[in-house]
C-alpha positions in Angstrom: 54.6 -39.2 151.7 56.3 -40.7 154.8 56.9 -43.9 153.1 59.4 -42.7 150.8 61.3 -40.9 153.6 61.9 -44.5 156.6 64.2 -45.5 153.9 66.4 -42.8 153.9 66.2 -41.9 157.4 67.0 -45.6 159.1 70.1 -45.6 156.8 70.9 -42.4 158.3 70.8 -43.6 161.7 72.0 -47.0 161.2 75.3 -44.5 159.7 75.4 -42.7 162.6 75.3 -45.8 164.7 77.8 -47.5 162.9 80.4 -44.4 163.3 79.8 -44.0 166.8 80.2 -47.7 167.9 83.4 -48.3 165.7 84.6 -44.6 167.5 83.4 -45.6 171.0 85.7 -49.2 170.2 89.0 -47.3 169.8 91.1 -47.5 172.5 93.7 -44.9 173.5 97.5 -45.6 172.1 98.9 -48.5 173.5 95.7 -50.6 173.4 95.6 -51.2 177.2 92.2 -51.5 179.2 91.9 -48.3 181.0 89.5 -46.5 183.6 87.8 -45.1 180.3 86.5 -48.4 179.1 83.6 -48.6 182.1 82.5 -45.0 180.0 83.1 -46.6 176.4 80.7 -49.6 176.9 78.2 -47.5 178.9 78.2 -44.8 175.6 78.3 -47.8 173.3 74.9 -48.6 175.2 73.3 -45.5 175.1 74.3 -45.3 171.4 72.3 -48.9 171.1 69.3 -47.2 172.9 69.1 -43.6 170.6 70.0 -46.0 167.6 66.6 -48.5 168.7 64.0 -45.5 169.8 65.0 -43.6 166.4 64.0 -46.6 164.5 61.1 -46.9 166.4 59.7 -43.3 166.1 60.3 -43.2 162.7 58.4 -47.0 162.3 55.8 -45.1 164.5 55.5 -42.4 162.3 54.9 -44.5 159.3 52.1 -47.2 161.2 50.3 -44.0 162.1 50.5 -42.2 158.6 49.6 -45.9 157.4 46.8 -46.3 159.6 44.8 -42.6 158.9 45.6 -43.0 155.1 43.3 -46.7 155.7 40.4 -43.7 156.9 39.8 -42.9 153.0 37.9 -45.0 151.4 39.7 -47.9 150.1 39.9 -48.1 146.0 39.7 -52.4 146.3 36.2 -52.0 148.3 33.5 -53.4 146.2 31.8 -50.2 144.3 28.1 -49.9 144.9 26.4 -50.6 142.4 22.6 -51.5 141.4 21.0 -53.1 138.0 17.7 -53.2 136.5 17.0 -56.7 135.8 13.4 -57.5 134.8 12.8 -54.2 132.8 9.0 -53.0 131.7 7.8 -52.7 128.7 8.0 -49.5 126.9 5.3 -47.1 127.1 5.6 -43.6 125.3 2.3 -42.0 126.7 2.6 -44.0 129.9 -0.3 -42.8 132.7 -1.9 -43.9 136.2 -3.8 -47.0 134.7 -1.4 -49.5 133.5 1.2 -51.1 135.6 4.1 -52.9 135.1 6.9 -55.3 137.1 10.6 -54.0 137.5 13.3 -55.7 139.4 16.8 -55.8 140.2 19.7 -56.3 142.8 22.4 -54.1 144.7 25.6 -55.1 145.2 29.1 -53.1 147.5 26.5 -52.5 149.7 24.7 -53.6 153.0 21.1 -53.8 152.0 19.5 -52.5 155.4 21.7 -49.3 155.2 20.2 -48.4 151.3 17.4 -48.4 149.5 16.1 -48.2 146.4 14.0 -45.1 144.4 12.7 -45.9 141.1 11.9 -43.3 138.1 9.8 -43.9 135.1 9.9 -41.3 132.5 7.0 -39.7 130.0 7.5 -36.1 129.4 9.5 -35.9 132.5 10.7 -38.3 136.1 8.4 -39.7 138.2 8.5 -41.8 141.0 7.2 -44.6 141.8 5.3 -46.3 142.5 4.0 -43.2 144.1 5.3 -40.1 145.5 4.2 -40.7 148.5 5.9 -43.8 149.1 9.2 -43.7 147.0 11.6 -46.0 148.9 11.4 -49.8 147.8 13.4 -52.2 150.5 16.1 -54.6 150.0 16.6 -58.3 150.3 19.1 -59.7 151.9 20.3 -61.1 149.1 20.5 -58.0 147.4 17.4 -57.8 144.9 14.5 -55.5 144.9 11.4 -55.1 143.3 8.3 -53.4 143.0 5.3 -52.4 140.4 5.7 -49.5 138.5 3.4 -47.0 136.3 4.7 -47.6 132.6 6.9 -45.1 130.8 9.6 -44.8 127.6 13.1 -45.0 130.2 13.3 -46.4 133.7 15.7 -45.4 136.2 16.7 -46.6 139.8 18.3 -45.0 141.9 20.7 -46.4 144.9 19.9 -44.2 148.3 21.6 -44.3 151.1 19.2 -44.6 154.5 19.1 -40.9 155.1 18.0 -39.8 151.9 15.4 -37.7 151.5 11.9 -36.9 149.9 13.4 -37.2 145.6 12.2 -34.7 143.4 9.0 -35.5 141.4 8.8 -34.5 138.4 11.8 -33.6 137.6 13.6 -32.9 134.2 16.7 -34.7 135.4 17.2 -37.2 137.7 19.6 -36.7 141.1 23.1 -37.0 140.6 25.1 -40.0 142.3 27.1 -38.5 145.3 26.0 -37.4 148.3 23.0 -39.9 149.9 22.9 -41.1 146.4 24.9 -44.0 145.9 24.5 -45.3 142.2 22.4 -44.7 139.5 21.5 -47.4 136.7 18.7 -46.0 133.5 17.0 -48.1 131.1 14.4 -48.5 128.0 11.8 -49.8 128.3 11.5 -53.5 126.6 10.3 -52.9 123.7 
């Protein structure tokens, strides 16, 4: 990158300074102040000015290249990241009738720009509490919760705002990427 490169380059200049200043000091043989000096110090001048706008292109350069790689994502961000705390019990046959409590908190996010989609799993994933109302809101504080239909494993996901209508059933749950921010999967309490 750039970085590795001001180094080098305002060590080149600052070189090329320093030989053109001690070159522009020299006087002609005899060491007597001559018509030339007026030219010397006005060289010795520019030479100041090419010396300070290369080092501050090049520091230009760098700010700039330091300010689009702060675009990307930056690895010391919190990650986001959601847990299952009060987990249901388990439930092999599970069904419409019997209904149980889950709960949990986000955290890396800002709760009003996610949501949360909870899965139970029988003999495949199902939202919940129902398909037609799959998105469960978050607290300020970060937690969630919501009844559930019982099942064997529990999952819930972390959505982004955008996301759309989850697959139910499905065989596998959605992957995290995309509008799909984190992913946490549990037992049942047995």
């Amino acid at each position: 990158m750039m970085s590795e490169w001001v180094p080098i380059i305002v060590a080149i200049i600052t070189g090329v300074f320093a030989f053109l200043l001690e070159w522009f000091k020299r006087r002609p043989p005899g060491g007597q102040p001559g018509p030339n000096d007026k030219n010397r110090r006005l060289a010795r001048h520019i030479g100041l000015l090419v010396f300070a706008g290369s080092v501050a292109v090049v520091l230009l350069i760098e700010f700039s290249h330091h300010s689009r790689s702060n675009d990307r994502p930056d690895e010391h961000l919190p990650k986001a990241d959601i847990l299952i705390t009060d987990i249901p019990p388990y439930d092999a046959n599970g069904g419409p009738s019997i209904l149980g409590h889950i709960a949990g908190r986000v955290s890396g996010v800002n709760p009003s720009d996610v949501r949360v989609v909870v899965y139970t799993y029988t003999n495949n994933w199902y939202v919940q509490p129902y398909v037609t109302a799959p998105f469960i809101g978050i607290e300020r504080d970060g937690k969630w919760q919501t009844n559930i239909h019982l099942g064997a494993r529990y999952a819930a996901l972390l959505v982004k705002s955008s996301y759309v209508g989850p697959p139910s059933p499905t065989q596998v749950l959605p992957p995290v990427g995309g509008d799909v921010s984190a992913c946490v999967e549990v037992e049942g309490k047995r």
